[in-house]
FIKOLZA-1660 file (N, C-alpha, C; in steps of 0.1 Angstrom, whole numbers, plus 5000, padded with zeros to 4 digits):
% residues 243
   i   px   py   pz ch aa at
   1 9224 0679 7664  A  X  N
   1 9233 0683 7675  A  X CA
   1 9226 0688 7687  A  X  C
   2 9232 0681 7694  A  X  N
   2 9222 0685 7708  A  X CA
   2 9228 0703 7715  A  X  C
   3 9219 0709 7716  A  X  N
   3 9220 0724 7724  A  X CA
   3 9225 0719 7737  A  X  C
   4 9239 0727 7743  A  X  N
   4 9238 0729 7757  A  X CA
   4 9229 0735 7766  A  X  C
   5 9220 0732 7777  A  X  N
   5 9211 0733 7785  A  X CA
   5 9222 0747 7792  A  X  C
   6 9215 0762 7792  A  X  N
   6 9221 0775 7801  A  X CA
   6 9222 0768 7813  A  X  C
   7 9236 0776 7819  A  X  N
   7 9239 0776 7832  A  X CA
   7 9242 0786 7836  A  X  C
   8 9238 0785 7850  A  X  N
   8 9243 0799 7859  A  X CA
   8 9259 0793 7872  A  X  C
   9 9262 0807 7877  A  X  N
   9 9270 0800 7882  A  X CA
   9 9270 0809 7900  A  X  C
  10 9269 0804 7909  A  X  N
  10 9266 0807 7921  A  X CA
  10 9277 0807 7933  A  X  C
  11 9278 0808 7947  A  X  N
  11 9285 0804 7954  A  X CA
  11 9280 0800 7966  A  X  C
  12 9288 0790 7971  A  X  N
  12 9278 0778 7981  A  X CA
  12 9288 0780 7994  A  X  C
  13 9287 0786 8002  A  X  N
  13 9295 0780 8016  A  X CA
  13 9310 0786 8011  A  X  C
  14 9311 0798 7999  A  X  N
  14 9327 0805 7993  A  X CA
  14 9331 0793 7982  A  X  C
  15 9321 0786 7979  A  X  N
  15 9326 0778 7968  A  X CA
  15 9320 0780 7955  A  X  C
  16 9326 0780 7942  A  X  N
  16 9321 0785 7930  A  X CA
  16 9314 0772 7929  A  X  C
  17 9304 0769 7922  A  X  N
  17 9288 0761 7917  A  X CA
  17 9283 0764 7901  A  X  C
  18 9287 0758 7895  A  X  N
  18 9279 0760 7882  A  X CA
  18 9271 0748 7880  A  X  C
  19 9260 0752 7878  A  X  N
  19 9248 0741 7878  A  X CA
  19 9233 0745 7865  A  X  C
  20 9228 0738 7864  A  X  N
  20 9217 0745 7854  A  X CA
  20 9206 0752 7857  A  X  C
  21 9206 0758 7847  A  X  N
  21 9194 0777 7849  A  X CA
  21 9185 0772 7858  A  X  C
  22 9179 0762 7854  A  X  N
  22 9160 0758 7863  A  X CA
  22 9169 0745 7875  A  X  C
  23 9184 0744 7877  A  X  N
  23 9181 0740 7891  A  X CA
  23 9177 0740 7905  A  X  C
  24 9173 0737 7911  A  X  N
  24 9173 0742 7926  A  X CA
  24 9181 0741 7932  A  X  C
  25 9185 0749 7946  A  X  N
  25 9194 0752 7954  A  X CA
  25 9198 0735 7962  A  X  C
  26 9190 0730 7960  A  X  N
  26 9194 0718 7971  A  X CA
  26 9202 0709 7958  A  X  C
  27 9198 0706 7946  A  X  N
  27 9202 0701 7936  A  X CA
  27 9218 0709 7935  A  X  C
  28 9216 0719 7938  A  X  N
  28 9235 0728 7932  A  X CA
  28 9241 0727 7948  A  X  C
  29 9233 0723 7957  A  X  N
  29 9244 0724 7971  A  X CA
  29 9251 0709 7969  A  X  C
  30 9240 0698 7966  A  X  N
  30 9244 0682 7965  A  X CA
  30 9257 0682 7955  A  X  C
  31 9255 0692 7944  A  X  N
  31 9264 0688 7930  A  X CA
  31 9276 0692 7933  A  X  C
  32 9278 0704 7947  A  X  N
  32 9289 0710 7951  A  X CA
  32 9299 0702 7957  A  X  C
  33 9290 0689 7964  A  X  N
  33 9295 0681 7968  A  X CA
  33 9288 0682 7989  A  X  C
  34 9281 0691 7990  A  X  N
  34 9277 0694 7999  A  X CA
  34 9265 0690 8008  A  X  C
  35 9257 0687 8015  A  X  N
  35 9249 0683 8021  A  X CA
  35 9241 0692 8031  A  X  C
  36 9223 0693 8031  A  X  N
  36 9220 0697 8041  A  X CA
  36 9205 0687 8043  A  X  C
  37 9201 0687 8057  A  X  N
  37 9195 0674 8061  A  X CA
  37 9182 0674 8053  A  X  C
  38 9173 0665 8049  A  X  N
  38 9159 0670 8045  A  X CA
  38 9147 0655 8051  A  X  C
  39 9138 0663 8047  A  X  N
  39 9126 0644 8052  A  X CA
  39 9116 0648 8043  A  X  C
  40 9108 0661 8041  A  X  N
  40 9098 0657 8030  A  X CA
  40 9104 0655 8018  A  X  C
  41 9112 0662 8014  A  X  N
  41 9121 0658 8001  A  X CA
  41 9123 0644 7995  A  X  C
  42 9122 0640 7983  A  X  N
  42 9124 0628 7979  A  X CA
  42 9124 0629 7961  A  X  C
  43 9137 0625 7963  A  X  N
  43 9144 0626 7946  A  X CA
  43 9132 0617 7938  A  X  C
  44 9123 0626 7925  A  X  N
  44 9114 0620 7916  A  X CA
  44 9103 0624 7922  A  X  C
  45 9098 0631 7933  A  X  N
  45 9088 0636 7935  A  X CA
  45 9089 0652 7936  A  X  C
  46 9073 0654 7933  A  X  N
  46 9072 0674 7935  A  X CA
  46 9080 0682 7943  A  X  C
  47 9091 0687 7952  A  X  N
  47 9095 0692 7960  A  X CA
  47 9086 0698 7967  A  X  C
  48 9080 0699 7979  A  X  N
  48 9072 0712 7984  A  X CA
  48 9078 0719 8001  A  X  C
  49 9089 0718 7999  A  X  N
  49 9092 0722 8014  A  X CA
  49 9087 0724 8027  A  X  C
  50 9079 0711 8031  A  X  N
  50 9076 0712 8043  A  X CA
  50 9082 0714 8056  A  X  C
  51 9096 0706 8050  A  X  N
  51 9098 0700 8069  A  X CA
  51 9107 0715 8077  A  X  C
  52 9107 0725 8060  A  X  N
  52 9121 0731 8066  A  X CA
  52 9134 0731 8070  A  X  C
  53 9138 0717 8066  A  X  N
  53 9151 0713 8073  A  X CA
  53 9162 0721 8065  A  X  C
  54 9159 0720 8053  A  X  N
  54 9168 0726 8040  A  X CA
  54 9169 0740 8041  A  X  C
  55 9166 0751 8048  A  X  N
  55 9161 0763 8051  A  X CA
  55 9178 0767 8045  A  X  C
  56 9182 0778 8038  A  X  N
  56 9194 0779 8038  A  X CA
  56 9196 0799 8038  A  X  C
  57 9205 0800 8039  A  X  N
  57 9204 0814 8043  A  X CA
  57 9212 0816 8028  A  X  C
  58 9206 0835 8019  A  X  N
  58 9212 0836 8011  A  X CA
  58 9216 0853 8016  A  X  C
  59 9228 0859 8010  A  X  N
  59 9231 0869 8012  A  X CA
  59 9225 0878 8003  A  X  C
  60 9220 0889 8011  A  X  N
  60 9212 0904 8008  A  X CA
  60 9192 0901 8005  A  X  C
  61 9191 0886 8010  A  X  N
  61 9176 0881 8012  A  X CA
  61 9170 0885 8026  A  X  C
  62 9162 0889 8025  A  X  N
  62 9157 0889 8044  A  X CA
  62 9150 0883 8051  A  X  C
  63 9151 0864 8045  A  X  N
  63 9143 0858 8048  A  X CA
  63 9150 0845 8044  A  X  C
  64 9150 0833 8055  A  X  N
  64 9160 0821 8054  A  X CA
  64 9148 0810 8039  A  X  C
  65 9151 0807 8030  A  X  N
  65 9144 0801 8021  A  X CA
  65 9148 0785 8021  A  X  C
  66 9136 0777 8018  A  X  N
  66 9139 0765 8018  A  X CA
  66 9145 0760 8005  A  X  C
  67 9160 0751 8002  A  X  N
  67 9165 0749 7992  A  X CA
  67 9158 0739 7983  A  X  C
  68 9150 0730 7985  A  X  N
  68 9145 0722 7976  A  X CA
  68 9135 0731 7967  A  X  C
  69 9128 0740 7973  A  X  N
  69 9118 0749 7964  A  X CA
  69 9127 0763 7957  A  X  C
  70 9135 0763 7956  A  X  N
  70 9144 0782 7959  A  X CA
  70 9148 0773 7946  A  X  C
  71 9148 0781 7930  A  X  N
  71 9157 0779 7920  A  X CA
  71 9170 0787 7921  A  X  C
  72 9181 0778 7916  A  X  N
  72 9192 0787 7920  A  X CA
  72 9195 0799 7912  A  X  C
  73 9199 0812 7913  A  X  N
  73 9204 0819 7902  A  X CA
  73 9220 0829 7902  A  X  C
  74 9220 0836 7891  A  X  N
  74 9229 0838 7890  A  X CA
  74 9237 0846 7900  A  X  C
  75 9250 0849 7902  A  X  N
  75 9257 0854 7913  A  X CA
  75 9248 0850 7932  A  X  C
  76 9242 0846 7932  A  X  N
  76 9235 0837 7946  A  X CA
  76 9250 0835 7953  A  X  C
  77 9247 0841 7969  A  X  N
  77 9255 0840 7979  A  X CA
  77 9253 0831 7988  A  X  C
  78 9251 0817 7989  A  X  N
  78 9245 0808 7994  A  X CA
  78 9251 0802 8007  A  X  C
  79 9245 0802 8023  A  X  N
  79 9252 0797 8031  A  X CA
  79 9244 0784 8037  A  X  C
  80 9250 0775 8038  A  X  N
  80 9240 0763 8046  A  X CA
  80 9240 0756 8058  A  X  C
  81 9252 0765 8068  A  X  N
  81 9252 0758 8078  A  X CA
  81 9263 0774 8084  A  X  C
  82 9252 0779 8094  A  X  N
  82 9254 0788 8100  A  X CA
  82 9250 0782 8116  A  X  C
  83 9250 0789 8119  A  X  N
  83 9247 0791 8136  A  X CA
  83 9233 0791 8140  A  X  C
  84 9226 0802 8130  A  X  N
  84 9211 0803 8129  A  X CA
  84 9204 0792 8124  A  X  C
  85 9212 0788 8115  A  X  N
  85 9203 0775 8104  A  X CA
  85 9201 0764 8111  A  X  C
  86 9218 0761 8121  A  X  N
  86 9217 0746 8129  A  X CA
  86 9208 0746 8137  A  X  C
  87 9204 0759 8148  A  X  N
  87 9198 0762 8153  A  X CA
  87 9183 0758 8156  A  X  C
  88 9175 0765 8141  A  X  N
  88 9165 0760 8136  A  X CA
  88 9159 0748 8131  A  X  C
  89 9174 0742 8128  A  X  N
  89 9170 0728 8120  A  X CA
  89 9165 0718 8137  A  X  C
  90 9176 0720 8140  A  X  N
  90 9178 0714 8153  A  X CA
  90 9164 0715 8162  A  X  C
  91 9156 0725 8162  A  X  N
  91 9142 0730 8169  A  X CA
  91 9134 0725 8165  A  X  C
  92 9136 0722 8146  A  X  N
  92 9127 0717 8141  A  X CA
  92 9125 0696 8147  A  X  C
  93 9136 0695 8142  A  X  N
  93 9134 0681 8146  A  X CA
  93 9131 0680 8160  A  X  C
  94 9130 0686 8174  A  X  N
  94 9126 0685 8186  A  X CA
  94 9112 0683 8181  A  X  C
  95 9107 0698 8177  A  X  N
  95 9089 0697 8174  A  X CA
  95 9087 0681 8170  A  X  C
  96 9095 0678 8161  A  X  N
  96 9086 0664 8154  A  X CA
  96 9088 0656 8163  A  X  C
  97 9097 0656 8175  A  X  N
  97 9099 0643 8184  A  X CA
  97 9081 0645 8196  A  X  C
  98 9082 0661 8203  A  X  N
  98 9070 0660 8210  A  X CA
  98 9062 0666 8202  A  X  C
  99 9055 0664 8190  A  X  N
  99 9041 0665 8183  A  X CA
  99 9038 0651 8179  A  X  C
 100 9048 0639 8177  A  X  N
 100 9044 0629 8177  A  X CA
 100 9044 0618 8189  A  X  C
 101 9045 0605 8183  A  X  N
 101 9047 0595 8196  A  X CA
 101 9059 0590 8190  A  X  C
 102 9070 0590 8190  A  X  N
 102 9082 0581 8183  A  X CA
 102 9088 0581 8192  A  X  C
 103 9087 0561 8195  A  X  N
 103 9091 0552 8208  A  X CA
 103 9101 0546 8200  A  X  C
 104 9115 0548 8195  A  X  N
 104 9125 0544 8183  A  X CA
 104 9123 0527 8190  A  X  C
 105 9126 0527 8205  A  X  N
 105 9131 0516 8206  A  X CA
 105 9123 0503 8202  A  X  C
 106 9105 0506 8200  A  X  N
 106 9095 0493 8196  A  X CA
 106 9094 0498 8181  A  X  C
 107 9098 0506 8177  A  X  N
 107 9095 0508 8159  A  X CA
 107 9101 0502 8150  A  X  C
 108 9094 0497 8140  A  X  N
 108 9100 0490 8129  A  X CA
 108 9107 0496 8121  A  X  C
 109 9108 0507 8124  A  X  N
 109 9123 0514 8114  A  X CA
 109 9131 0518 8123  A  X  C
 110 9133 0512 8132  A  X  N
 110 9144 0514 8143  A  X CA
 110 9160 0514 8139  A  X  C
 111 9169 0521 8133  A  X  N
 111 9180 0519 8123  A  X CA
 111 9177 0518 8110  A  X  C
 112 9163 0524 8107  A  X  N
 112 9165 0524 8095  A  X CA
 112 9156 0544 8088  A  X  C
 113 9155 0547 8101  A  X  N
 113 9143 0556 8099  A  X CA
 113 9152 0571 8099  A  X  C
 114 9145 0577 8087  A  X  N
 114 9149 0589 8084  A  X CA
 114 9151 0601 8094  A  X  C
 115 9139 0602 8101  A  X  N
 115 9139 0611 8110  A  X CA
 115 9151 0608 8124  A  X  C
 116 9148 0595 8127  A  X  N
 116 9165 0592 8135  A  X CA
 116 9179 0599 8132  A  X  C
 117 9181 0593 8118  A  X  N
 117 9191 0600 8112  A  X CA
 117 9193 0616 8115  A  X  C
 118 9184 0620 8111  A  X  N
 118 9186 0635 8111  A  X CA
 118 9186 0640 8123  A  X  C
 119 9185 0636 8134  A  X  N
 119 9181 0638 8150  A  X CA
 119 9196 0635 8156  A  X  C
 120 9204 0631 8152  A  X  N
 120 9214 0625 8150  A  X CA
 120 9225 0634 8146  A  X  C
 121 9221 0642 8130  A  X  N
 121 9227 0650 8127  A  X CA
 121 9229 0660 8128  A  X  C
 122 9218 0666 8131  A  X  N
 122 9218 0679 8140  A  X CA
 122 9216 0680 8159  A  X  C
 123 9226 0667 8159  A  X  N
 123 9229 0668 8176  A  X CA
 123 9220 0665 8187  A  X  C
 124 9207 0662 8184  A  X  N
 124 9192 0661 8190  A  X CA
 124 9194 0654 8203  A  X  C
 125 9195 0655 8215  A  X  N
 125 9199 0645 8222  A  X CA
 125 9188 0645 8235  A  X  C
 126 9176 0652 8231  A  X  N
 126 9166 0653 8239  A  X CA
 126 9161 0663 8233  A  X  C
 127 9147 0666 8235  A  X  N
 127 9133 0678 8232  A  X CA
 127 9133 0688 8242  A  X  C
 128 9133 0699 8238  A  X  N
 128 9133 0713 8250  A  X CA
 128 9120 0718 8253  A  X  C
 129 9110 0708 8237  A  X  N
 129 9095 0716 8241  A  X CA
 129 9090 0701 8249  A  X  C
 130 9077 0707 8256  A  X  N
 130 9070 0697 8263  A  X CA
 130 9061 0687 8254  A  X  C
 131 9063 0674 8258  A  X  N
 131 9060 0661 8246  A  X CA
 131 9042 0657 8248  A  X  C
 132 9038 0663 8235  A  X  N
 132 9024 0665 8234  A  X CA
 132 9011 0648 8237  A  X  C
 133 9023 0638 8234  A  X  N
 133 9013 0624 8238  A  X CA
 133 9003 0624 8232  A  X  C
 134 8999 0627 8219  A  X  N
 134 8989 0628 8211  A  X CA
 134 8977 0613 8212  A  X  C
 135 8968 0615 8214  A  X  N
 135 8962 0602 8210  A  X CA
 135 8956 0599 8196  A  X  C
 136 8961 0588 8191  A  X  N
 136 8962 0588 8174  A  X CA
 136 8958 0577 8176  A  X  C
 137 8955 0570 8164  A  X  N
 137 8951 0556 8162  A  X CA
 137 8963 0550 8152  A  X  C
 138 8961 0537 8153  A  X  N
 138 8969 0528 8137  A  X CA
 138 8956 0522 8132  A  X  C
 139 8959 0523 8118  A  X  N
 139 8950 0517 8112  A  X CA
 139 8954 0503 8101  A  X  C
 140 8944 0490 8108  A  X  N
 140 8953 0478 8101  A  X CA
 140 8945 0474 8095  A  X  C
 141 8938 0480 8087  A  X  N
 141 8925 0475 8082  A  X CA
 141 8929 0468 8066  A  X  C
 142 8944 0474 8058  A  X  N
 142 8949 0470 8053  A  X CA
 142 8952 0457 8049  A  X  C
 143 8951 0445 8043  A  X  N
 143 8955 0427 8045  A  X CA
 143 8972 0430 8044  A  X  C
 144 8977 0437 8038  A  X  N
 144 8996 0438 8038  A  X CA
 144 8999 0445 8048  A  X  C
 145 8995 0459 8050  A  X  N
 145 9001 0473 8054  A  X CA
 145 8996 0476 8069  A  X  C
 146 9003 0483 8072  A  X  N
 146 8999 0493 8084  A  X CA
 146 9000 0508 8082  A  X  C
 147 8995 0517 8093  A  X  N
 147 8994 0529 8093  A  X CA
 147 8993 0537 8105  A  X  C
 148 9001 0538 8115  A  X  N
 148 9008 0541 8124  A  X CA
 148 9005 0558 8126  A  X  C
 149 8994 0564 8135  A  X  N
 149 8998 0579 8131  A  X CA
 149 9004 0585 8138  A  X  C
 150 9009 0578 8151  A  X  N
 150 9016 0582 8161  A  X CA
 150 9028 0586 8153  A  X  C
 151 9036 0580 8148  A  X  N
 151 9049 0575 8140  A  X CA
 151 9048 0589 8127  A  X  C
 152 9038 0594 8123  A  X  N
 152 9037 0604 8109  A  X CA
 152 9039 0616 8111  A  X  C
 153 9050 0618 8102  A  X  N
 153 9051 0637 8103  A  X CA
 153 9044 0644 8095  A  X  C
 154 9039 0641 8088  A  X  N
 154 9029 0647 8075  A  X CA
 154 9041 0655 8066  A  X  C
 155 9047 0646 8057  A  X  N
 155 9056 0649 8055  A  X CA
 155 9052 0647 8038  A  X  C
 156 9042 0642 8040  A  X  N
 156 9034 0638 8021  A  X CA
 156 9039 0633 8014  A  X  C
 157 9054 0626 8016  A  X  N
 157 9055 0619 8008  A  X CA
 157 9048 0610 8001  A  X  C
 158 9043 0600 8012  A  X  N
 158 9031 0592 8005  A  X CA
 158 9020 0595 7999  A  X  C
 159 9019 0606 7997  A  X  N
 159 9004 0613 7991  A  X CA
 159 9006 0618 7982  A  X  C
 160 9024 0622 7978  A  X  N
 160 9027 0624 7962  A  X CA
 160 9035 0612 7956  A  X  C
 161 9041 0601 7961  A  X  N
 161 9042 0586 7958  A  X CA
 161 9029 0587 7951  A  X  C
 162 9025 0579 7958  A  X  N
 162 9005 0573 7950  A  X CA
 162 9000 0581 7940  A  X  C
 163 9000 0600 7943  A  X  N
 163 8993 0601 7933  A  X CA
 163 9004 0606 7916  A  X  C
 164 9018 0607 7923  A  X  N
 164 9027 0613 7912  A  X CA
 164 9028 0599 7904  A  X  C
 165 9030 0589 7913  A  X  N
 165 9044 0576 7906  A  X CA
 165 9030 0562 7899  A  X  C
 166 9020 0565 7913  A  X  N
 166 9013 0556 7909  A  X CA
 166 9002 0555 7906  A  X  C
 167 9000 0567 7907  A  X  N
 167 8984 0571 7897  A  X CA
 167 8972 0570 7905  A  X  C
 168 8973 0567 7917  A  X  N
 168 8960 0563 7925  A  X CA
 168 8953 0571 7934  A  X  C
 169 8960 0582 7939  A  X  N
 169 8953 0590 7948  A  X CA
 169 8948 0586 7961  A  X  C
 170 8953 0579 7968  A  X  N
 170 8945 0570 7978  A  X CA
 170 8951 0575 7990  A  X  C
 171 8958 0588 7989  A  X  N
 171 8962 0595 8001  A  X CA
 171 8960 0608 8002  A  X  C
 172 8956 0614 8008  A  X  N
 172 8957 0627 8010  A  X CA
 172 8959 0636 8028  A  X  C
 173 8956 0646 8026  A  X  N
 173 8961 0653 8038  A  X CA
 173 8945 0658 8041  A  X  C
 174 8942 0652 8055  A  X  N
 174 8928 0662 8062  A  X CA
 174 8932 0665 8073  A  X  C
 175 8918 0677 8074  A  X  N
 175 8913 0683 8091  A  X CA
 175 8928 0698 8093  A  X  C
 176 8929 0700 8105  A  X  N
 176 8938 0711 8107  A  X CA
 176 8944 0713 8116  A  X  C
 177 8952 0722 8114  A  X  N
 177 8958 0719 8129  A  X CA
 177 8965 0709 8141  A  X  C
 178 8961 0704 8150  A  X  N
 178 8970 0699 8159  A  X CA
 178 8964 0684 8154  A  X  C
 179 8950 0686 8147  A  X  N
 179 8939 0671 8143  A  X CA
 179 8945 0668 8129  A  X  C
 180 8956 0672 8123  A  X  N
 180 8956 0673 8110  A  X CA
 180 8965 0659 8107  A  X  C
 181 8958 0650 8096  A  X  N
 181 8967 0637 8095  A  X CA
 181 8962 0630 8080  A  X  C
 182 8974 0621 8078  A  X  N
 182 8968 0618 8064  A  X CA
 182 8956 0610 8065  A  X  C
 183 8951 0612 8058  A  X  N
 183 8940 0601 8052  A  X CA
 183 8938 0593 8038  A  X  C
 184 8928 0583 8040  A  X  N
 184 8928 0572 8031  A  X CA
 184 8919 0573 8025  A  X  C
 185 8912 0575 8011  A  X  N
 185 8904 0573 8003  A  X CA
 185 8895 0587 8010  A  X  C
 186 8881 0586 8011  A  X  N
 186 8876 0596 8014  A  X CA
 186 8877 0596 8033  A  X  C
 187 8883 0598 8040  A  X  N
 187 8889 0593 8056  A  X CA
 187 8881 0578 8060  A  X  C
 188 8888 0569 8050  A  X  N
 188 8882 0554 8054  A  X CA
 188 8891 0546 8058  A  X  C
 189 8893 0536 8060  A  X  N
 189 8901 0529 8067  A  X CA
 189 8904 0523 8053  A  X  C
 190 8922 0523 8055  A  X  N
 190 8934 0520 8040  A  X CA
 190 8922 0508 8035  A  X  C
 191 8918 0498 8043  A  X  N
 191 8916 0484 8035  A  X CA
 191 8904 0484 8024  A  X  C
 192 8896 0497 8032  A  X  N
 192 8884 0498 8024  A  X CA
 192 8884 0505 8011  A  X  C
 193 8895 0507 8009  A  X  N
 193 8901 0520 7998  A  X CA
 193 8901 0511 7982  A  X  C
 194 8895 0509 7972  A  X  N
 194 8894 0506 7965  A  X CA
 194 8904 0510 7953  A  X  C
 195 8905 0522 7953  A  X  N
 195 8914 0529 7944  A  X CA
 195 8930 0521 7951  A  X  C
 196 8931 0520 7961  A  X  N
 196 8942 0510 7964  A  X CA
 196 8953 0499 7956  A  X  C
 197 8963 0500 7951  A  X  N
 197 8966 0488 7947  A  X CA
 197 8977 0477 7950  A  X  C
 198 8980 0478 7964  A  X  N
 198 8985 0473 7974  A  X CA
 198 8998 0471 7968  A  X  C
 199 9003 0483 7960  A  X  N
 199 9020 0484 7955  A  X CA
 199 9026 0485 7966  A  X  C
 200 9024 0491 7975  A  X  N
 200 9036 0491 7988  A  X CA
 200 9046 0507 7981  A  X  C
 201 9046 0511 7976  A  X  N
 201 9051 0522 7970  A  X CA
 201 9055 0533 7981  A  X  C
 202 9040 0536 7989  A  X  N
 202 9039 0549 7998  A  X CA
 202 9048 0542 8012  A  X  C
 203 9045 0530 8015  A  X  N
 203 9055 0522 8024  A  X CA
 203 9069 0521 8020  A  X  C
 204 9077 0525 8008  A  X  N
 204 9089 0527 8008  A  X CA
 204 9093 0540 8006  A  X  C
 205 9082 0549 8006  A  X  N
 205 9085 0563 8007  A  X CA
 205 9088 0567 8019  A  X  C
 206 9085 0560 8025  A  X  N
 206 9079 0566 8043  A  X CA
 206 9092 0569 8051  A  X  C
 207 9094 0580 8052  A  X  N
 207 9109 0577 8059  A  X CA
 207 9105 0576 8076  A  X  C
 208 9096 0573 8083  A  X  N
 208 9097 0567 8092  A  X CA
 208 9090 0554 8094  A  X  C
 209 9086 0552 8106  A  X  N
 209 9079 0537 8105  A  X CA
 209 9061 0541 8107  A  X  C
 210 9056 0550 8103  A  X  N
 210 9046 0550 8101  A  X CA
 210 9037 0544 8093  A  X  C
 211 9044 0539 8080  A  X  N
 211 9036 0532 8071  A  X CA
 211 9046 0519 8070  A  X  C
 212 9041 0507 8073  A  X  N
 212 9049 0499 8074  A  X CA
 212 9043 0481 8069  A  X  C
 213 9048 0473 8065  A  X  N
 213 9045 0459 8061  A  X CA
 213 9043 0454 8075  A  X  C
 214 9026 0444 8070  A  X  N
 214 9026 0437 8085  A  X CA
 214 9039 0426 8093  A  X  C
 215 9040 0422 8082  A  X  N
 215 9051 0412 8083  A  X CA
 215 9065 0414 8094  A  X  C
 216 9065 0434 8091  A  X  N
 216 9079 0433 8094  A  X CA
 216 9077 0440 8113  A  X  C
 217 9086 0436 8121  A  X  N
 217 9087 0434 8136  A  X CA
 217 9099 0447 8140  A  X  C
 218 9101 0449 8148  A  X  N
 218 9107 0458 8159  A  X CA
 218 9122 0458 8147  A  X  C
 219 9127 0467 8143  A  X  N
 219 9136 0477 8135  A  X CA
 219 9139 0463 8122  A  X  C
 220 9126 0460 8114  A  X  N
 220 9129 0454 8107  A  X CA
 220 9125 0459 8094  A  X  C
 221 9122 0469 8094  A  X  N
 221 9114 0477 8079  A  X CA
 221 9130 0476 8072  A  X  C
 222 9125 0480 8059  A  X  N
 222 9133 0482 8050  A  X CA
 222 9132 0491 8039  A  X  C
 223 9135 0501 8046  A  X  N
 223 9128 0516 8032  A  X CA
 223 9132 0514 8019  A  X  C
 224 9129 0520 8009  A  X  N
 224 9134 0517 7994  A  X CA
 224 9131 0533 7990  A  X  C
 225 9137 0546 7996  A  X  N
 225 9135 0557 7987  A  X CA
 225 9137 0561 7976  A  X  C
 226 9149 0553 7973  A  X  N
 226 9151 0553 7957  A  X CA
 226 9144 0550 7947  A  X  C
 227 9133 0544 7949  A  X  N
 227 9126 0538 7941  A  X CA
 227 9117 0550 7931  A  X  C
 228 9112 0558 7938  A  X  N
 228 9105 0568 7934  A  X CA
 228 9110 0578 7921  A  X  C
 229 9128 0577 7923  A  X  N
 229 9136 0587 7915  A  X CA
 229 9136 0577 7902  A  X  C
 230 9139 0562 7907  A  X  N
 230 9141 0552 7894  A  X CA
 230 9127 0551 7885  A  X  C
 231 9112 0552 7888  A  X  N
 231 9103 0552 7884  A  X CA
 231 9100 0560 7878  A  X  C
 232 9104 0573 7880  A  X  N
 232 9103 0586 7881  A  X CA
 232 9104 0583 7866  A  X  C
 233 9126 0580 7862  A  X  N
 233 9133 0581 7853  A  X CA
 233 9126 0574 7843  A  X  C
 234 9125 0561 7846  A  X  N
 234 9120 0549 7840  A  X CA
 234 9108 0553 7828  A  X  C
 235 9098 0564 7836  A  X  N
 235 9088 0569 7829  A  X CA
 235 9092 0581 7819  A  X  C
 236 9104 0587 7824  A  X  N
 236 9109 0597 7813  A  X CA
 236 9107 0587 7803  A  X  C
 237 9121 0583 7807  A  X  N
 237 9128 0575 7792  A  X CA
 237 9118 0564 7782  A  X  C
 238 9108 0563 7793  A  X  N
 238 9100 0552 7786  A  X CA
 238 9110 0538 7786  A  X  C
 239 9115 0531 7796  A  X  N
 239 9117 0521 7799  A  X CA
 239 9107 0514 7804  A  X  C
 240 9106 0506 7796  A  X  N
 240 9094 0493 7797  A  X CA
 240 9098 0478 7791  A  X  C
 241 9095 0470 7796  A  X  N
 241 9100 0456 7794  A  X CA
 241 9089 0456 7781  A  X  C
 242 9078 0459 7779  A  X  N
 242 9076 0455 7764  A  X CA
 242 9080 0465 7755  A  X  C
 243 9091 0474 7753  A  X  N
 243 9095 0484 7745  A  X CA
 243 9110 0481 7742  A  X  C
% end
């Protein structure tokens, strides 16, 4: 006989939430039926709260916490869309428009790209900070792929793709500061990367058009984020075509 897994039970936005002990707050806002925006986030990988979007305010805390990392607990006063939060979210996605170069209209995730969306949903309809023009490189050293760093929020997805789902490690995060950007193997150009296995994996992670198929042309990507959560499962359950 299987044991029921403890639950706690919380309140989201004045709405009762019963969800399980070791959920996280973004997991019991979604199950509420609720939504708040996210980009590093990606169902089947580590959560690590970068982008901030998820930030949610809880009552008698004195500090706005990001929901994908925050477990939920019991009696939790949880709000997700205040005045302050839109606010913030809203500032946040400006930053990512002037710290990078995103030209939507030549990009290959042009209608298809995460960061649009959310620029979108939190009302974005121009940047209030001054647009930094970074000089970056792309790197096509790749025979499939590209790597666009104008286009990258350092958002890691791809760097826990490869090393959580696919075992390869062929991404990581260097340098600091304003210089800070992913890198390939030991900072070598993608094609020289050996540990590489040209799954395309970290290219359906990518919620912008940063990492992209050479093949594909002006808003013609085709993300696959789901993929990661289904691989994810796949490995729980040990789903395998020779099993």
């Amino acid at each position: 006989m299987t044991q029921a897994s403890p639950s706690i039970t919380l309140q989201i936005n004045g709405q009762p939430c019963t969800v399980a002990a070791d959920a996280t707050l973004l997991q019991a806002i979604r199950s509420a039926g609720l939504q708040v925006p996210t980009l590093c986030h990606l169902d089947g990988l580590t959560p690590v709260g970068a982008c901030r979007l998820c930030l949610v305010d809880l009552e008698g805390h004195p500090k706005l916490e990001p929901a994908c990392v925050t477990t939920a607990a019991e009696g939790m006063v949880v709000h997700t869309h205040t005045p302050e939060l839109e606010s913030y979210r809203r500032m946040a996605v400006e930053l990512f428009f002037a710290e990078g170069n995103h030209v939507c209209a030549f990009c290959v995730a042009n209608g298809a790209c995460e960061l649009q969306d959310v620029a979108v949903e939190v009302g974005m309809d121009h940047s209030r900070f001054p647009y930094q023009y970074p000089k970056r490189h792309v790197d096509a050293s790749h025979a499939l792929f590209g790597l666009d760093h104008h286009r990258c929020i350092l958002c890691t997805r791809c760097v826990r793709m490869c090393d959580e789902i696919e075992g390869a490690h062929v991404w990581d995060v260097g340098y600091r500061g304003s210089a800070c950007s992913i890198i390939a193997g030991l900072d070598q150009p993608w094609g020289e990367v050996e540990a590489c296995t040209s799954c395309g994996k970290c290219v359906d992670a990518c919620p912008t058009g940063a990492l992209f198929r050479k093949q594909d042309a002006t808003a013609e990507k085709q993300p696959h984020p789901e993929r990661a959560q289904q691989l994810a499962e796949a490995r729980t359950d040990r789903r395998w075509h020779n099993q």
